[in-house]
C-alpha positions in Angstrom: -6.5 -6.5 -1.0 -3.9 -9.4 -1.6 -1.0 -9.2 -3.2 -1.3 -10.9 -7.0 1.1 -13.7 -6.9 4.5 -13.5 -9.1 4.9 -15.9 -11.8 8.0 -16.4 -13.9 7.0 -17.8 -17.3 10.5 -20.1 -17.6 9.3 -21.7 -13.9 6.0 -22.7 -15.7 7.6 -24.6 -18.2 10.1 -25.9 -16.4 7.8 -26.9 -13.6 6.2 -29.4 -15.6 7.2 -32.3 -18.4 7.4 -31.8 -22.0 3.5 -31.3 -23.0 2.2 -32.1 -26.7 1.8 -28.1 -27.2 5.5 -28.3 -26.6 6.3 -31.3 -29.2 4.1 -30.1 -31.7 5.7 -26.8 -31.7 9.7 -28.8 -32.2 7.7 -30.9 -35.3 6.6 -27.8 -36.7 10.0 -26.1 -36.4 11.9 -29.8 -37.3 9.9 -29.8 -40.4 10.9 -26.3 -41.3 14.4 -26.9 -41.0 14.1 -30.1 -42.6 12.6 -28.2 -45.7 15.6 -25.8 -45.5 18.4 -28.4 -45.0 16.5 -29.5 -48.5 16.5 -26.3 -50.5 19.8 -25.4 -49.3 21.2 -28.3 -50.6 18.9 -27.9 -54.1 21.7 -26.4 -56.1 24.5 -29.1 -55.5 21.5 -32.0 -56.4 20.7 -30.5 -59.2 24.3 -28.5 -60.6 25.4 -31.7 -63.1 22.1 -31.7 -64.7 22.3 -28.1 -65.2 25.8 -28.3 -66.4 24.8 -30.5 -69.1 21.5 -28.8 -70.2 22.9 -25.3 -70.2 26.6 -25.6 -71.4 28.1 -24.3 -68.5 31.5 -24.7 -67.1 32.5 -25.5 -63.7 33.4 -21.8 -63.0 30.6 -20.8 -64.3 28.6 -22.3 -61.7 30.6 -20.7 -59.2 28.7 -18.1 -58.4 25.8 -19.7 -58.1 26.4 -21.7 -55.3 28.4 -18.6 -53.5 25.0 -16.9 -54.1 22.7 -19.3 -52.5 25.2 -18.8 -49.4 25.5 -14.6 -49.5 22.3 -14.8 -49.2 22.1 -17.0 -45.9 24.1 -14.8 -44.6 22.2 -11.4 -45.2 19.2 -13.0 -44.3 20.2 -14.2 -41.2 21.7 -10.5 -40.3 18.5 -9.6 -41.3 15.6 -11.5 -39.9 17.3 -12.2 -36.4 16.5 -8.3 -35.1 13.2 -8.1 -37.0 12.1 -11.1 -34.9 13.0 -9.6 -31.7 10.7 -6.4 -32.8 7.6 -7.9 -34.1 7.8 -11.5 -32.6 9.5 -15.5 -33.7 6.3 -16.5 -34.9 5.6 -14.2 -37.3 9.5 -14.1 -39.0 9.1 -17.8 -39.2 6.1 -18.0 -41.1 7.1 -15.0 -43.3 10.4 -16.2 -44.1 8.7 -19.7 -45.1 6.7 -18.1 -47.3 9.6 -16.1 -49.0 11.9 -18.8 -49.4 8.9 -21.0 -50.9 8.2 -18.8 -53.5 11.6 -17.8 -54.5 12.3 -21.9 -54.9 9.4 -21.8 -56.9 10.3 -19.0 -59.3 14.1 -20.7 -59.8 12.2 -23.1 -61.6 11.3 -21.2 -64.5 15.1 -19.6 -64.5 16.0 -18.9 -68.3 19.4 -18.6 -67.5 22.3 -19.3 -65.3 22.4 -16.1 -64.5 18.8 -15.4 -63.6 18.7 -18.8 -61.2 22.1 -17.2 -59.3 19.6 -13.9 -58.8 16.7 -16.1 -57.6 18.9 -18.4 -55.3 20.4 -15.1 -53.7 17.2 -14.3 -52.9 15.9 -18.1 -51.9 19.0 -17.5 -49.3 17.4 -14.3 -47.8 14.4 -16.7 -46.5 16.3 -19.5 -46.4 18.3 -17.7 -43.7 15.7 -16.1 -41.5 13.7 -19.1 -41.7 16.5 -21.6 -39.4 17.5 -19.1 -36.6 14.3 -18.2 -35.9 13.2 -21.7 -35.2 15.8 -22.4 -33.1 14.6 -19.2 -31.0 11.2 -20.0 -30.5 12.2 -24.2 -29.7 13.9 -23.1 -27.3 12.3 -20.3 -25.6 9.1 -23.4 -25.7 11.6 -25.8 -24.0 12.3 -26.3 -19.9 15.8 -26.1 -19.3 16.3 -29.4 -18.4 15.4 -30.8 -21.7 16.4 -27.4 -23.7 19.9 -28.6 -25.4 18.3 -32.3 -26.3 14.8 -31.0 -27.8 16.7 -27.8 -29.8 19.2 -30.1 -30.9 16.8 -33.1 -32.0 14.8 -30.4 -34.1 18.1 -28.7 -35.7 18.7 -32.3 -36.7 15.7 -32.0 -39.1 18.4 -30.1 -41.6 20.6 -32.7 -41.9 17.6 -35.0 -42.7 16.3 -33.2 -44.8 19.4 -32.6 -46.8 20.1 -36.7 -46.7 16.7 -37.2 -47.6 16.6 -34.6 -50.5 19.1 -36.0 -52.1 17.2 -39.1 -52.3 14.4 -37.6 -53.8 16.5 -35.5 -56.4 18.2 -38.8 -57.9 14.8 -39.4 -59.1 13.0 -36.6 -59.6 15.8 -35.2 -61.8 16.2 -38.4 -63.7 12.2 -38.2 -64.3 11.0 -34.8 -64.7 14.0 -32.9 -65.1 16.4 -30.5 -62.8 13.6 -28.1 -62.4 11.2 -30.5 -60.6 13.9 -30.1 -57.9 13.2 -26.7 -57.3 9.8 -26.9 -57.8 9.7 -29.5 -55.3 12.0 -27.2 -52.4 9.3 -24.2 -53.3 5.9 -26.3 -52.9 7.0 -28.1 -49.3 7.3 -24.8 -47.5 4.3 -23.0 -49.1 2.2 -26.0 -47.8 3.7 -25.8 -44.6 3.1 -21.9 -44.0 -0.9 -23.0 -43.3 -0.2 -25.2 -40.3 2.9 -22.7 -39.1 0.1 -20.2 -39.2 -2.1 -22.5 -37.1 -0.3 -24.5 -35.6 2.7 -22.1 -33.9 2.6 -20.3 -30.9 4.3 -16.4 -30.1 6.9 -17.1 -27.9 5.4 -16.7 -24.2 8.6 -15.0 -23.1 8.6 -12.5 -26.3 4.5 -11.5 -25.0 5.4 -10.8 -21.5 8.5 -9.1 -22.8 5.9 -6.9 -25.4 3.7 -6.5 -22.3 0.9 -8.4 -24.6 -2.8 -8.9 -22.7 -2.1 -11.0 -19.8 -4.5 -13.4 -20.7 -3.0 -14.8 -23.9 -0.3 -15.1 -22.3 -1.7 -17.0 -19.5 -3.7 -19.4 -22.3 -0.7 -20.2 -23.6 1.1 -21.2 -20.0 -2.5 -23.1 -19.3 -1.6 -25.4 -22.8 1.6 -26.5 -20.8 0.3 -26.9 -17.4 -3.5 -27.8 -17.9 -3.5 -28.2 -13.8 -2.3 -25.0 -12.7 -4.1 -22.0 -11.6 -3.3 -18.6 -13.3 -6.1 -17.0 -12.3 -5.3 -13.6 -10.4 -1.5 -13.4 -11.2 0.9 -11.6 -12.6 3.7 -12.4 -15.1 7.9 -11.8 -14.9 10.2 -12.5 -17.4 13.5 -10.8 -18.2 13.6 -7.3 -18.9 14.4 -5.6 -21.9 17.7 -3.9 -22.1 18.3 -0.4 -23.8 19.5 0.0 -27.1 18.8 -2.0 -30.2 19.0 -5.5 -30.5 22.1 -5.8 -32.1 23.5 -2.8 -29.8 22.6 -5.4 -26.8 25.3 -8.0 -28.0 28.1 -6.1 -27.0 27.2 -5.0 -23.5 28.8 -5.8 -20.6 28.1 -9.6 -19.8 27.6 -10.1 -23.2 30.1 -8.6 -26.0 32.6 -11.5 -24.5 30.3 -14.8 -24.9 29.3 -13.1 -28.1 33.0 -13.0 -29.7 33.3 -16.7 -28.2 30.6 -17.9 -30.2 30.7 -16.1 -33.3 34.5 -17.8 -33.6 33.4 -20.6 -32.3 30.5 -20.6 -35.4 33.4 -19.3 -38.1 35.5 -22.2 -37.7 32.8 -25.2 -37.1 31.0 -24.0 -40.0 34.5 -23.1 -42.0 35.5 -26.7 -41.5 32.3 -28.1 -42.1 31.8 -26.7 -45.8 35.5 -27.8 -46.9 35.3 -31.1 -45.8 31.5 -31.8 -46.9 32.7 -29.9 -50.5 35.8 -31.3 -51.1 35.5 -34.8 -49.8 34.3 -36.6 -53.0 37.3 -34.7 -54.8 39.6 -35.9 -52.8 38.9 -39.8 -52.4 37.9 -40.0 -55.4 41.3 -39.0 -56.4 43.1 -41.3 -53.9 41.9 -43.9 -55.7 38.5 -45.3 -54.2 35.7 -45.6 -56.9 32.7 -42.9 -57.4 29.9 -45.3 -55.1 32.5 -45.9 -52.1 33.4 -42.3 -52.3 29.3 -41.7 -52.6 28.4 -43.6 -49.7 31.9 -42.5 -47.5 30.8 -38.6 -47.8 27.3 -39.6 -46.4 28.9 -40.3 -43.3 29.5 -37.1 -42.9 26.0 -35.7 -42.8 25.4 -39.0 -40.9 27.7 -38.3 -38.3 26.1 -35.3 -37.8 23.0 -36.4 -37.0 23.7 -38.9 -34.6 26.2 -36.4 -33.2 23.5 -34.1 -32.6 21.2 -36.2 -30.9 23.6 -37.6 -28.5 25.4 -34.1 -27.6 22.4 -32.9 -27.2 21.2 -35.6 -24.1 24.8 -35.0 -22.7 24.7 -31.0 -22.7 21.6 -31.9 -20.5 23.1 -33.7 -17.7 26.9 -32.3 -17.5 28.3 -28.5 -18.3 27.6 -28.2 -22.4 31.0 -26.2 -22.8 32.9 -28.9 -21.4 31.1 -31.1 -23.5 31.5 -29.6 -27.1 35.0 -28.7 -25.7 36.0 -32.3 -25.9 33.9 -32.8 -29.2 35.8 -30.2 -31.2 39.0 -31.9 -30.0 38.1 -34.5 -31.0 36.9 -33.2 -34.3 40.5 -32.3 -34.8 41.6 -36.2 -34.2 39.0 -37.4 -37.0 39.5 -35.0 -39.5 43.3 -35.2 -38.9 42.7 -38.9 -39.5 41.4 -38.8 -42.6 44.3 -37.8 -44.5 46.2 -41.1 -43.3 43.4 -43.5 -43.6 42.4 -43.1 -47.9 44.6 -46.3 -47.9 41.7 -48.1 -46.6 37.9 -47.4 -46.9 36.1 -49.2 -43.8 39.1 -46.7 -41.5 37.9 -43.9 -44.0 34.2 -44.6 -43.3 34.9 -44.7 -39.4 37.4 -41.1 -39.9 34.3 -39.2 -42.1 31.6 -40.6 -39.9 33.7 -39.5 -36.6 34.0 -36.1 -37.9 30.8 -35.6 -38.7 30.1 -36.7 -35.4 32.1 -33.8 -33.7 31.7 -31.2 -36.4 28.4 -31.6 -36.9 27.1 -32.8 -34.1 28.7 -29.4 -31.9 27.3 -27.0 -34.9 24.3 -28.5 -33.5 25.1 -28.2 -30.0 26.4 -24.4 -30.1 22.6 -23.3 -31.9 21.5 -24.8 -28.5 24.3 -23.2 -26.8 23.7 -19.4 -28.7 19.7 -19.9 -27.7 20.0 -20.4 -24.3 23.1 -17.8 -23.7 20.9 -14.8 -24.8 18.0 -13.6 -23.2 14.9 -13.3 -24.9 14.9 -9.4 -25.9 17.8 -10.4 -28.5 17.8 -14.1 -28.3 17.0 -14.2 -32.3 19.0 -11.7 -32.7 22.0 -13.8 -31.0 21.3 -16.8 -33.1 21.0 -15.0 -36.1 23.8 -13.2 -36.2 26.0 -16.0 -34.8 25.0 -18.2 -38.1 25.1 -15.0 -40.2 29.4 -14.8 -39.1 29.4 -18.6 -39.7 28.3 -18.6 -43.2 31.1 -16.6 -43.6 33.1 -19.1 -42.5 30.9 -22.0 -44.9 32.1 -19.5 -47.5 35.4 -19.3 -47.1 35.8 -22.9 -46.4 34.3 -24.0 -49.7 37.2 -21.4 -51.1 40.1 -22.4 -49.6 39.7 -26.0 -50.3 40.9 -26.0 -53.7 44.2 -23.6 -52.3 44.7 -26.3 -49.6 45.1 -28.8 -52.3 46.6 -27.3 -54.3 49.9 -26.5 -51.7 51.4 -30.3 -52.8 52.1 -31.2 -49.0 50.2 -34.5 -49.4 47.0 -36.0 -47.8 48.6 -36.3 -43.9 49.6 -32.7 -44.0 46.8 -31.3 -45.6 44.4 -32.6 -43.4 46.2 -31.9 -40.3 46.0 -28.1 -41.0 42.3 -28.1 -41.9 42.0 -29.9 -38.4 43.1 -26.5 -36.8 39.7 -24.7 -36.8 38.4 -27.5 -34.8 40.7 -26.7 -32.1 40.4 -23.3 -32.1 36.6 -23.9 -32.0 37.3 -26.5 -29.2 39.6 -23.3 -27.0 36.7 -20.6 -28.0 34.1 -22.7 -27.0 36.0 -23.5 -23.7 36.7 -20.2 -22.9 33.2 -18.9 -23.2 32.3 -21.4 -20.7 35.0 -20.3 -18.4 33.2 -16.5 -18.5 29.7 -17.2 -17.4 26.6 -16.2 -18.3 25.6 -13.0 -17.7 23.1 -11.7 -15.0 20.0 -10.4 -16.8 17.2 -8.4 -14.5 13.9 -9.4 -14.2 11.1 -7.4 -16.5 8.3 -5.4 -14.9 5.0 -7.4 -13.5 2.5 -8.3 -16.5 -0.6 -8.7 -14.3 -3.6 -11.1 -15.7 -7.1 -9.9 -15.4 -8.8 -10.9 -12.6 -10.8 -14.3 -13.7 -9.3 -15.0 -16.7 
């Protein structure tokens, strides 16, 4: 009797060009994120409007916004090893579905207390839902193409924040704060349908779960129509003892894993203070509210394009070597910024540069985190890598208002918030310089003879 032939799922996909299974499956996932970047951002659209309805103070709205990020950060401790247990798919959808109707209950808030208690919980979902798209991109990707496509469909949170905003102005100014919510709660619930539909199981996470051969090789068939699957069996990477969080620290590993989770702390640290105290600050160097309005959108738009064009570089030349360079020059820009308030076209070109690098490597190092981890706690690895930068968001936002507070002027401020950029830049760098890790092959998954 022959031998069944051996057939690594990764070599299927990156065998062959990117399919239109494989592009609807970075849609669905962009449009995800893009509805998270949106609800994320909710609370900052609609705060003034609150603060005026309610009576409520500055400090009092404090919490609220620290709540919507706690609860990012649980849920993304959370989610990440339940999707390595019972599949991306199914966390995705689920999580979509959570943070959908928790938007949709902080519309009917009473109090300012009851929406901080419903935004906690919109961060829970909110959190599972972003890490768990990244997996499954990028586990649907070919390695060629993996940093540009995962990057391309992270962008959709940016978007989606930029865009939300646009769609708040008028929604508020129409039907009131709560048609903002209302809004970030029906998106997602319409969406879970065509997740359900629409989204694949990872093929990697089946062979890994030892699922029927056949559905695995249906799936590979959507990729490469032409290819013959009949009578073979299945490899992919093996599944390591211990849980998935236990994995993170083994040997080959627990190092990249400290890297990155630094790496995500600062990026993220310097990304909240800049994108929540920029209109405070030129604003109160003297530009007007609109130029200030339209200098902090370069922020978010630097990010973007950032994204997209890391992204095609991580592709052809060594990614660390590449957001290396970005995050030093992250460090340049927002060091810039502090001596350019004098003029707003140099302001523009310092904000729009920084988001560039900052944003555009946050980006880059989701891309980075998915492909570093092997599939038995890939979500896991993302997960947890956001989960320890939205500690850093947090404390960002915090410190901001210390920062300013020290008197040592604009130049000097700005030049020690441009530190974490180069301590992201020497993490990053040095995970690089450690390699990846040498992960063993999983058993044979063999497909039934004529399927």
């Amino acid at each position: 009797m022959p031998t069944a032939r051996s057939i690594d799922v990764q070599d299927v996909i990156n065998r062959h060009g990117v399919s239109g299974f494989q592009i609807r499956i970075v849609i669905l996932c962009f449009l995800v994120v893009a509805i998270d970047g949106f609800d994320t951002a909710a609370i900052g659209y609609i705060a003034p409007a609150l603060r005026t309805q309610w009576q409520v103070s500055q400090s009092q709205l404090a919490p609220l916004f620290g709540a919507g990020l706690f609860g990012l950060m649980i849920g993304a401790f959370l989610f990440g090893p339940l999707a390595d247990r019972v599949g991306r798919k199914a966390m995705l959808v689920v999580t979509t579905l959570f943070f959908g109707l928790a938007s949709l209950a902080s519309a009917w808030s009473t109090s300012i207390e009851m929406l901080t208690v419903l935004r906690f919980i919109t961060g829970l979902g909110l959190g599972g839902a972003m890490p768990n798209a990244i997996t499954l991109t990028s586990e649907y990707c070919p390695e060629h193409r993996r940093s540009f496509l995962t990057m391309a469909m992270f962008c959709g949170f940016t978007v989606g924040s930029a865009l939300g905003g646009f769609a708040a102005a008028h929604l508020i100014a129409d039907y009131g704060w709560t048609s903002v919510l209302v809004l970030g709660g029906v998106l997602p619930l319409a969406l879970v349908p065509l997740l359900m539909l629409g989204l694949p199981e990872s093929a990697r996470f089946l062979v890994l779960k030892q699922a029927p051969a056949d559905k695995i090789a249906k799936l590979l068939s959507r990729i490469a129509p032409g290819e013959d699957l009949s009578g073979a069996t299945f490899t992919g990477i093996a599944k390591p003892k211990g849980s998935p969080i236990g994995q993170l620290f083994q040997p080959g590993l627990v190092a990249g894993t400290i890297c990155l989770w630094l790496t995500f702390f600062m990026s993220l640290l310097i990304f909240y203070l800049l994108s929540s105290w920029l209109p405070t600050i030129i604003s109160s160097a003297g530009l007007t509210l609109k130029e200030a309005s339209l200098i902090t959108v370069m922020l978010a738009t630097g990010g973007t394009v950032g994204g997209l064009v890391l992204g095609a570089l991580m592709d052809r030349v060594n990614p660390h070597a590449v957001l290396g360079l970005s995050y030093l020059c992250a460090a340049g820009f927002v060091a810039l910024i502090g001596s350019a308030t004098g003029s707003a076209a140099l302001l523009a070109v310092a904000v729009f540069g920084a988001g560039f690098c900052v944003g555009g490597s946050q980006i880059g190092i989701n891309a980075l985190a998915a492909s570093f981890y092997p599939t038995a706690n890939r979500a896991t690895g993302v997960s947890w890598a956001n989960a320890v930068g939205r500690i850093g968001s947090v404390v960002g936002s915090m410190i901001g208002a210390s920062l300013i507070g020290l008197g040592f002027g604009l130049p000097a401020t700005f030049a020690l918030v441009a530190v974490p950029a180069v301590i992201a830049a020497l993490s990053i760098v040095l995970k690089g310089r450690l390699g990846a890790p040498a992960l063993p092959f999983a058993p044979a998954v063999p497909v039934a003879q004529g399927s």
